[in-house]
N, C-alpha and C positions, 0 to 999 in steps of 0.2 A: 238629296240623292242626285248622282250626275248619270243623266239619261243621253245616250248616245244616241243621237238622230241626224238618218243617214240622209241628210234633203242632199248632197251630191247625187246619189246614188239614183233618186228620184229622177234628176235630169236624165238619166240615161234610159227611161220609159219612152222617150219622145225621139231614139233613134233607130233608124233603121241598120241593115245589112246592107258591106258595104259593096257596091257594085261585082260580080264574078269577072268582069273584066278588069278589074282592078287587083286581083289574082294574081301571081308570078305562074305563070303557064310555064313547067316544069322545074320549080324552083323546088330547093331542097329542105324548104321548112316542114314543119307539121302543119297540114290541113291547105298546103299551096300556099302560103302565103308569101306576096311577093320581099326579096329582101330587102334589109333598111339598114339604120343605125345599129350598132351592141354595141355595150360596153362592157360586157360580159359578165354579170351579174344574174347566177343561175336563180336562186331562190328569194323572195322578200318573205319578213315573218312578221305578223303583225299580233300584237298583245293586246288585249283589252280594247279592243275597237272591231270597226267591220270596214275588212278590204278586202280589193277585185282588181283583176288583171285581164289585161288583152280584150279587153271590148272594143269592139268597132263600132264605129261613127263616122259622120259623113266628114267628118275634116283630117280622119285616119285614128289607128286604134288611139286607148285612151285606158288609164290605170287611175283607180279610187282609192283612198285612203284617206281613213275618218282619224289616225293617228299615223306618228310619222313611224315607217316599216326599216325594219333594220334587214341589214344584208347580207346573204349567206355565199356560199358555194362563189367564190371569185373566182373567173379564170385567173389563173396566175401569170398567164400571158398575157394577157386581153389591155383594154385601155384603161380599167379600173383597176389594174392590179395595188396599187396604190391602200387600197380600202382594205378594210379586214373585216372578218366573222363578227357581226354584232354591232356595227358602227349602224347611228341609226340617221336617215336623210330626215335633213331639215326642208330643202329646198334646191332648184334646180335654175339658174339663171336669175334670182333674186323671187324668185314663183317659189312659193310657199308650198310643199310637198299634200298637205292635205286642202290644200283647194284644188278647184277643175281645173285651171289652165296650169300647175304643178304637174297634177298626174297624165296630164295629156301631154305637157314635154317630155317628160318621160320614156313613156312609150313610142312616141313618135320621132327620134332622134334622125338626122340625118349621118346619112358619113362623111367624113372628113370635116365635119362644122363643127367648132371646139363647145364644148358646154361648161360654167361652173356648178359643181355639185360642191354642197356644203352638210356636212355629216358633224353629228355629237357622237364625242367618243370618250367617255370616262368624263363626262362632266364638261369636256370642253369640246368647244365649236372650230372643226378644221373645214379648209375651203383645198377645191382640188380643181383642176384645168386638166380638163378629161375631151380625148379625140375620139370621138365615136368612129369604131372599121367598117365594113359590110356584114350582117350580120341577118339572125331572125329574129333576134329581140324578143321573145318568147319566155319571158321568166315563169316560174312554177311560183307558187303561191301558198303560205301557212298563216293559217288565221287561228290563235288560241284565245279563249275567256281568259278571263282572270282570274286565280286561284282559288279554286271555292275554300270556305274557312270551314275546320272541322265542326263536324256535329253528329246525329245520331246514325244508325246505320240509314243505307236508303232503303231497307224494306221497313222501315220506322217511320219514313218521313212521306211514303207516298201518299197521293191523294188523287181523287176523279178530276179527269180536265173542266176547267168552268165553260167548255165552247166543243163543238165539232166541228169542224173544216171537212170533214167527208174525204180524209186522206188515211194511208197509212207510209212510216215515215221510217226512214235509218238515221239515227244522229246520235252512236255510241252510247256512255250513260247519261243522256238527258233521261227529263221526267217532269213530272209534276209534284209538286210538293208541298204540303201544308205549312203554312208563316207561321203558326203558332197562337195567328192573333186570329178568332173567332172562327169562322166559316175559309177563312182567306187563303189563295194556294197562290203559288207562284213558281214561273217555269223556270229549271235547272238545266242549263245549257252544259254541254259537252263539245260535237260538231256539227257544223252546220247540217240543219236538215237538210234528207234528199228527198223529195219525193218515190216510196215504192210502188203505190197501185191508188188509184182514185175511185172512189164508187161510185158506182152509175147515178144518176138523178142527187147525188148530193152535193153541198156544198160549195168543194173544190172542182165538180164538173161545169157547173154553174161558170163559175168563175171564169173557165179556163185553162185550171192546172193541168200539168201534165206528168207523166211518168219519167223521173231524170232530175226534175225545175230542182232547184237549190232556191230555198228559201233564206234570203238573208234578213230580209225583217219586218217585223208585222206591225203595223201602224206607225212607221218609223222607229221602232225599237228593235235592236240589234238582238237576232237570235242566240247568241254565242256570249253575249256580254253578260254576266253573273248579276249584274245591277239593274238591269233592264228586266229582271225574270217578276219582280211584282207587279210592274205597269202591264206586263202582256196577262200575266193571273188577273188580271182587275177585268178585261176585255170581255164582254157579255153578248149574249147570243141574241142577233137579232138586228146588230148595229152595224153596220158596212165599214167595215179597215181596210185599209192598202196594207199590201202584199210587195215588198221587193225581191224579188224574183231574179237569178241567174239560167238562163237557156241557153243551151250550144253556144256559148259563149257570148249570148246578146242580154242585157238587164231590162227588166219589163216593170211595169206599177201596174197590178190586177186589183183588183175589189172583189172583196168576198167576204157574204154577209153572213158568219158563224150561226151555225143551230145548235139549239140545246144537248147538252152531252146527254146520252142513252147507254148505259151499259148493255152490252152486249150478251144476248140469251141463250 
């Protein structure tokens, strides 16, 4: 089984917020932030992996990607008009798109400094000389699992969580689900968790969590990825996992040592 483990994502535990002075004072992005590079590339979509957009870091934001993300919404103006719906990046100046210093070109373009992006489109590898304008570089962000295969209804297949985290959660139709193989469940991803409310003295207080966190993955296993859902059902209460965590746009690595599941009276 191929287990998607986000050790990128980890690095980004170890950054801060980047300076308010570093801010575009009056600029016309969302959330002030000062302008850069665009190439105009509204949306990235990512399949069967776990990826993040616009984090800041001290050397300027920075984009993750555990697979490479295909590209939606092009300006048809813009400097990537070139690219089309679906074409998916390999890599950016010879920087491999799902390593750190890929996704940090990325996001961090300057303008007027030409970039090579190189894109898979229908099986084959095209290269493009792309002028980044001024811009807010600001892309929006779709992350799907991969296709669950059919089986029984899901009121058939539910089962008790093997752990409590002391949270309660929105993440569409996820669940927990019985393997079929003895006592064993394993988690059925849909979208990524959001944190709704944390209970007092448990768990997820302990830890840290908050109301909002976007949980992307629990002991290095991607919440959203369909193949990673038995390794997280195997996790037992009692034993400390890392937490990758998205907040107001900053990724964190929490620890948080699951309690026993209790059904509720």
């Amino acid at each position: 089984m191929k287990f998607v483990r986000l050790l990128g994502l980890a690095l980004f535990a170890l950054l801060a917020l980047a300076p308010r002075a570093a801010r575009g004072l009056g600029s016309p992005c969302e959330g002030n932030i000062p302008l850069r590079g665009d190439i105009g590339i509204g949306l990235f979509r990512c399949l069967g992996g776990e990826c993040a957009v616009n984090g800041e870091t001290p050397r300027g934001f920075a984009h993750y990607f555990s697979v490479e993300p295909r590209v939606e919404k092009i300006d048809p103006e813009g400097p990537a008009h070139e690219l089309r719906d679906g074409d998916a990046i390999v890599s950016i100046d010879d920087a491999l798109i799902t390593t750190r210093e890929g996704g940090r070109r990325l996001a961090s373009l300057t303008a007027g400094v030409p970039i090579h992006l190189r894109v898979r489109r229908a099986g084959r590898e095209l290269l493009f000389t792309i002028v980044p304008r001024t811009g807010c570089n600001m892309p929006n962000l779709v992350v799907s699992s991969n296709p669950r295969t059919p089986g029984p209804p899901p009121e058939k297949r539910r089962a008790n969580p093997p752990f409590d985290f002391g949270v309660r959660i929105r993440c569409g139709d996820c669940g927990w689900t019985n393997t079929g193989s003895g006592s064993g469940v394993a988690w059925r991803p849909d979208e990524t968790p959001v944190v709704l409310s944390v209970d007092k003295g448990g768990a997820g207080e302990a830890a840290g969590l908050r109301p909002g966190d976007e949980l992307l993955a629990i002991d290095g296993f991607s919440t959203t990825d369909g193949e990673t859902g038995r390794p997280i059902g195997e996790i037992t209460p009692g034993r400390p996992v890392k937490l990758t965590v998205k907040r107001a746009g900053r990724f964190l690595e929490l620890t948080i040592v699951p309690r026993p599941y209790a059904p509720a009276r």
